[in-house]
Structures are given as structure tokens and as C-alpha cells.
C-alpha positions as CSV (number, residue, x, y, z in Angstrom):
1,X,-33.2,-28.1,-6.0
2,X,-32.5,-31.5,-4.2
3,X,-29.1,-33.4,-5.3
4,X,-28.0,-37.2,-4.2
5,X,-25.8,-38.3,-1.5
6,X,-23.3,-38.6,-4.7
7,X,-24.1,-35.4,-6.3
8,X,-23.5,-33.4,-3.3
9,X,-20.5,-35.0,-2.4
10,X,-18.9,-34.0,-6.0
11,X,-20.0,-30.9,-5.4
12,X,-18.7,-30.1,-1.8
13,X,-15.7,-32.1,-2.3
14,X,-16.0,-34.5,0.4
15,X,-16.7,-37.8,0.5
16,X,-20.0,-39.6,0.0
17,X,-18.7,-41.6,3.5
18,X,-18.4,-38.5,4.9
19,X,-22.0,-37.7,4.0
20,X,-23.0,-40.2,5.9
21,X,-21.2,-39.9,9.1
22,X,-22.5,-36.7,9.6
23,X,-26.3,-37.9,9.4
24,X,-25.5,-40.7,11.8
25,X,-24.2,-38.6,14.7
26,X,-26.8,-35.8,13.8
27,X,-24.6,-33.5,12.4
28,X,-26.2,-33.2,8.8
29,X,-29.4,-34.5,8.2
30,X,-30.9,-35.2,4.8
31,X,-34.0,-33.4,3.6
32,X,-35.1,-37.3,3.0
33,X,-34.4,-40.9,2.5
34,X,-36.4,-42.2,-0.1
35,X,-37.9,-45.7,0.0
36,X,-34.5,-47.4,-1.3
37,X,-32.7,-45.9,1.5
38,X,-31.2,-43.5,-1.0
39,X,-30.5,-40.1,0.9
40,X,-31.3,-36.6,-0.5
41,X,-30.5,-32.9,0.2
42,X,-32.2,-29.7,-0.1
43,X,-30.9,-26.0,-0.3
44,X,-30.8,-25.6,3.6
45,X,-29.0,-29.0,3.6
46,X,-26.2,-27.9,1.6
47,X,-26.1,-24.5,3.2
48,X,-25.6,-26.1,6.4
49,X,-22.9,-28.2,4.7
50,X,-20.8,-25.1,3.8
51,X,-20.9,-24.0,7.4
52,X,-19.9,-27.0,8.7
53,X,-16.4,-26.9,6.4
54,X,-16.1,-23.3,7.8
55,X,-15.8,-24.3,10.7
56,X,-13.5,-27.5,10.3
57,X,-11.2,-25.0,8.3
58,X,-11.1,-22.8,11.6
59,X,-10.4,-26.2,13.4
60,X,-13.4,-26.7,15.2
61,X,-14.2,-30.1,16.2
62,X,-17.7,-31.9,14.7
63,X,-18.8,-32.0,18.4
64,X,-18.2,-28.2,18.9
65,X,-20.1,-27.2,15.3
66,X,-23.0,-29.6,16.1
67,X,-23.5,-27.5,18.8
68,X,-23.2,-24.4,17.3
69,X,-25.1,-25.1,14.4
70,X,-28.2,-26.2,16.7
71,X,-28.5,-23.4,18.6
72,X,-31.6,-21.8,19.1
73,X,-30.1,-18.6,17.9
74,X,-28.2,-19.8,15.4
75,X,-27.9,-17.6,12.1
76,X,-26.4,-18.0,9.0
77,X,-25.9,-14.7,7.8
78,X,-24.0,-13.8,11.0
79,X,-21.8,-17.0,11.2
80,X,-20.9,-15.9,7.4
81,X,-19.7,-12.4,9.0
82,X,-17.6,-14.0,11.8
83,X,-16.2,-16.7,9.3
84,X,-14.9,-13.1,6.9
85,X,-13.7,-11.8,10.1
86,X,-11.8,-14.6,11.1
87,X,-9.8,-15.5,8.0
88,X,-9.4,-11.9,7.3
89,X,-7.7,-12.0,10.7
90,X,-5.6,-15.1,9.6
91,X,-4.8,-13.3,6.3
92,X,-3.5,-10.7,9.0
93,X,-1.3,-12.8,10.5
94,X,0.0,-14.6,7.4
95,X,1.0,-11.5,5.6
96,X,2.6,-10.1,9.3
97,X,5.1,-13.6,8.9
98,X,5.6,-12.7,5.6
99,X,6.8,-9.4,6.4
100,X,9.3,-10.6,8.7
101,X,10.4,-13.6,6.8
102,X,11.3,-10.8,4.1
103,X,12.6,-8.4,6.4
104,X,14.8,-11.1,7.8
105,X,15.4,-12.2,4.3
106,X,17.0,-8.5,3.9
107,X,18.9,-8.4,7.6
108,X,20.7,-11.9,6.2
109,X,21.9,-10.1,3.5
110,X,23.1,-7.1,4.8
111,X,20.7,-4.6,3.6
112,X,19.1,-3.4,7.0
113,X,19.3,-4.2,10.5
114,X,16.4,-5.8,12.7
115,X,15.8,-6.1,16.2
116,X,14.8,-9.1,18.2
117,X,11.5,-7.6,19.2
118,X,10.9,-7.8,15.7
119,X,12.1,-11.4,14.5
120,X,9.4,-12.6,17.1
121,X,6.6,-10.2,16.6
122,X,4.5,-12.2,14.3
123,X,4.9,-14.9,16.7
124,X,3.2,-12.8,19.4
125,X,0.6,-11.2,17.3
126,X,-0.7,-14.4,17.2
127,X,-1.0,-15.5,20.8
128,X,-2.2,-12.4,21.6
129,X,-5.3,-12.8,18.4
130,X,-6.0,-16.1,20.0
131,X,-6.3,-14.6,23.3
132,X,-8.7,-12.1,22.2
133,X,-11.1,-14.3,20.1
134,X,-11.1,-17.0,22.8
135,X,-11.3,-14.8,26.5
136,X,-11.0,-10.9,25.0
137,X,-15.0,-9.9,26.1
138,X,-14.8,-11.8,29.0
139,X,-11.4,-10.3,30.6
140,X,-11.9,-6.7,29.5
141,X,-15.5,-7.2,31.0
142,X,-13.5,-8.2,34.3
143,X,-10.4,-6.1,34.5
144,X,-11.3,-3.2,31.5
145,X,-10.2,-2.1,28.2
146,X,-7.1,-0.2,30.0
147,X,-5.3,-3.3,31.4
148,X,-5.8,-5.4,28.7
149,X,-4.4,-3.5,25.9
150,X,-1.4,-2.4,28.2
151,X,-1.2,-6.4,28.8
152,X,-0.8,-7.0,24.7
153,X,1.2,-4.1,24.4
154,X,3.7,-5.9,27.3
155,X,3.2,-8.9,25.0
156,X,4.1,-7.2,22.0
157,X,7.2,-5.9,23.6
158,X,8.7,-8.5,24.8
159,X,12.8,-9.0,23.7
160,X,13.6,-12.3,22.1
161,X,14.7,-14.1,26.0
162,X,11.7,-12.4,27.8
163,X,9.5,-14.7,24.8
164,X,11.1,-17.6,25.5
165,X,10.9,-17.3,29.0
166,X,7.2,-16.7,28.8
167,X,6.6,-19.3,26.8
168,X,8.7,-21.8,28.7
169,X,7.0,-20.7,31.9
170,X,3.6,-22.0,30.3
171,X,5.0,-25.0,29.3
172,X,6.9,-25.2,32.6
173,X,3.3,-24.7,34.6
174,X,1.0,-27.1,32.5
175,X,3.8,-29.8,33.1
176,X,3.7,-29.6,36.6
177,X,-0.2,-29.5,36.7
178,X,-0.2,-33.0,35.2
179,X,2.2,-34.1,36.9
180,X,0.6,-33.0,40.4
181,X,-2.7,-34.0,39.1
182,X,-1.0,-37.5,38.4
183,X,1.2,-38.1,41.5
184,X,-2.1,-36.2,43.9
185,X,-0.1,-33.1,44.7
186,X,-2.2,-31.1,47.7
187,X,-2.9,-27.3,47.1
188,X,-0.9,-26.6,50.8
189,X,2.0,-28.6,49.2
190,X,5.5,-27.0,48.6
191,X,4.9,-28.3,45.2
192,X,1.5,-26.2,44.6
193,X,3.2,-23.3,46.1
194,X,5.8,-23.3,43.1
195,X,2.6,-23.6,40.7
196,X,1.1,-20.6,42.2
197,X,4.7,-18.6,42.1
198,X,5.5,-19.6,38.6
199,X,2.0,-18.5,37.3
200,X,2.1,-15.5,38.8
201,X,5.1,-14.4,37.4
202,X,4.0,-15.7,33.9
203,X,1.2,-13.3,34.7
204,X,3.5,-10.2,35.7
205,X,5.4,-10.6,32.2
206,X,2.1,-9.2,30.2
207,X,0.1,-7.7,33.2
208,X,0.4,-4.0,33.9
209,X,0.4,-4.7,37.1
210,X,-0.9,-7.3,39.8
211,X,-2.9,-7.7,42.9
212,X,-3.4,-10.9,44.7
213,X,-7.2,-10.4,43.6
214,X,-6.5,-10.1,40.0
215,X,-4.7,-13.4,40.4
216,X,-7.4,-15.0,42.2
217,X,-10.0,-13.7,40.1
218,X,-8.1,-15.1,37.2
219,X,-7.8,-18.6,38.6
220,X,-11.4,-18.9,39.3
221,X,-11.9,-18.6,35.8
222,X,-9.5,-21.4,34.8
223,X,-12.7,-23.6,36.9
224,X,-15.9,-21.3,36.3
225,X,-14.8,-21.2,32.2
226,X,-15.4,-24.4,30.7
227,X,-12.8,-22.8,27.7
228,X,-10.0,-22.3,30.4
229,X,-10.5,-25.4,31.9
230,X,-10.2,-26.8,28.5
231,X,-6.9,-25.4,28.1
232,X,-5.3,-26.8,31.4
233,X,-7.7,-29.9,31.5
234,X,-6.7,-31.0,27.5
235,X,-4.3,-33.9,28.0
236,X,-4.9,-34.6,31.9
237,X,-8.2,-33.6,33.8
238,X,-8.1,-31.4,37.2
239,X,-5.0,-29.4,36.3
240,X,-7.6,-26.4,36.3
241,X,-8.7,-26.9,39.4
242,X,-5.4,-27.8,41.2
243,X,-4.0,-24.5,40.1
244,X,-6.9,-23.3,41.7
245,X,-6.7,-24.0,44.5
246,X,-2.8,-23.7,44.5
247,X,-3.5,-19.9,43.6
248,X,-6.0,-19.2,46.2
249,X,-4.2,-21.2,49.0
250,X,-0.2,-19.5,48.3
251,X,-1.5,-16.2,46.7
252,X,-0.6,-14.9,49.9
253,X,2.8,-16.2,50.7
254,X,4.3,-15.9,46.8
């Protein structure tokens, strides 16, 4: 069955502008354009359509699924079964913050007691999900099933100021990465040596323990990992690499 650039756009619930947008930059093609410039779609065409909103409802951007979506070994059936897993994941989480909203609900009113490791758990079920889905095969590949389970479980754990504080220390690291990047900080600077100390004891909060090769190994992968250099590297490019460097020069001293 072939549909109209109007018919399809009723049907998918985007707009017929939209449509279009995506053919121009190669993202959805038409099956054809007939002679009056009128565009058409075919099964595979609107197939294709329903993956691409999967994957802008998972926040992917159009760059990301174009790539995705032309892969060589691209396959349907199994992005379907990763799109189940994910939201059945995000389901997860949803109904662990309602849990806790309700259980907090209860404390408020006097009708149990709940700790702070508890008010915040939700919270950290989520970074550590994220963590997983984006790095999990590649770091228990590194360092092994062992250390990173005990490393969630630290997460997990943490009391309500050992969360902030870990969270703060992140926010506390990327800021001096820009910054350094900005100003041209130098990886045998005192102000890269209090990069490299700060990271690693953001590191020590969820690691079981740590070597000075675990932390090395892990800042290599902040440059060899285009994902963890899009992490550090989102807002200013080179904070990847300046930690880095910082990490392999103090890793030593710290």
C-alpha cells in the first residue's frame, strides 16, 4: 500500500513539513516522487518512520538515528527488541520514583519511617541504568563483572551527603575542564593536578577499590571512546583529553 506525503503524516502524527525534512537530509526517503513533485511512501517507508520516533522518544538525535538506521547490519526486528527493553527499563524507573514518592508520601504523615539511602535511591538507579546501557559491555569487558556490580552496589549505597557529594564532584570536575580548556591550563599545572585528585576521588566513591592503572585505563577511554568524549567534550571541546592527560601526568603524585 503506498499513502501521500499528507496521508502519512495524519497517520504518524507528525507533520507533512516534517516529512519533508527528513527526505532532504536523507533521513526518510520516499518510495517515489511522482512527476508533479508529489512524494509517496511504501510499507518499508513507514516502517522506517516508526523507528525513527522510537528513537526520538529515547532522545536520540536525527544525526545519531540516520546512522543507525543505515547501517549495514541494521535490523528491524532487533531494534523493536531493544526499543521493549528500553522503555520496559524506563517503566522501571518510573514505577521505582513512584514508590518512593508514596513511601515518602507515608514518612510525611507519620505512618513509617524512611532512611536517606532510600529518599535517593530512585535517583541513583537511574545513573547507574544510564551507565550500563551507555559503557556497561565495555567496562565489565575491561575491569569484570565483579568490580562493576560491587561499583553499583557502592552507588546504590550511598547516604543522602555521600550523593551530593558525588554528584557535586562531577559537576565540580566538568567545570574545571572547561574552564582549563578555555583559559589553556597545561596537564603539569597545579590546576590539572586538582582535576586528576578530584576525579579520582569521584572514582573511589563507587569503585571497590583503585589502582593508578584502573585510573589511567579509565582516562584513556574518556579519548579512545567517542561516547566518553562526548560526555566531557558536550559544551566545550578538549575537556576529554585534558583530563587525560592531567590523569596520566599526576596519577602518581595524587
Amino acid at each position: 500500500m503506498e499513502y501521500g506525503i499528507r496521508e502519512l503524516s495524519e497517520m504518524a502524527g507528525v507533520s507533512a513539513r516534517t516529512l519533508r525534512y527528513y527526505d532532504e537530509i536523507g533521513l526518510l526517503k520516499p518510495l517515489y516522487v511522482s512527476d508533479a513533485g508529489y512524494r509517496f511512501y511504501g510499507e518499508t517507508e513507514v516502517a522506517m518512520l516508526q523507528q525513527i520516533l522510537f528513537y526520538r522518544e529515547r532522545g536520540f538525535g536525527l544525526k545519531q538515528i540516520r546512522q543507525i538506521l543505515y547501517r549495514e547490519d541494521f535490523d528491524i526486528r532487533n531494534a523493536l527488541e531493544e526499543h521493549l527493553s528500553e522503555l520496559l527499563r524506563q517503566r522501571e524507573h518510573v514505577e521505582s520514583l513512584i514508590r518512593t514518592v508514596e513511601q515518602t508520601i507515608r514518612q510525611v504523615k507519620g505512618e513509617c519511617k524512611m532512611s536517606n539511602a532510600e529518599r535517593f535511591r530512585a535517583f541513583k538507579e537511574r545513573i547507574v541504568h544510564e551507565n550500563e546501557e551507555k559503557y556497561g559491555s565495555e567496562i565489565r569487558e575491561k575491569y569484570g563483572n565483579d568490580e562493576v556490580d560491587a561499583a553499583n552496589k557502592k552507588m546504590l549505597d550511598m547516604s543522602e551527603a555521600d550523593y551530593e557529594r558525588f554528584k557535586n564532584l562531577g559537576e565540580e570536575i566538568q567545570s574545571l575542564l572547561e574552564d582549563g580548556v578555555a583559559t589553556g591550563v597545561k596537564p603539569d599545572s597545579e590546576e590539572a593536578k586538582r582535576i586528576a585528585g578530584l576525579h579520582k576521588e569521584w572514582l573511589c566513591m563507587t569503585w571497590k577499590k583503585y589502582t593508578k592503572e584502573m585510573h589511567q585505563g579509565v582516562a584513556s577511554m574518556y579519548v579512545c571512546d567517542e561516547r566518553f568524549t562526548g560526555h566531557y567534550d558536550a559544551k566545550v571541546a578538549g575537556c576529554a583529553k585534558l583530563l587525560e592527560q592531567a590523569v596520566c601526568f599526576w596519577v602518581d603524585k595524587i
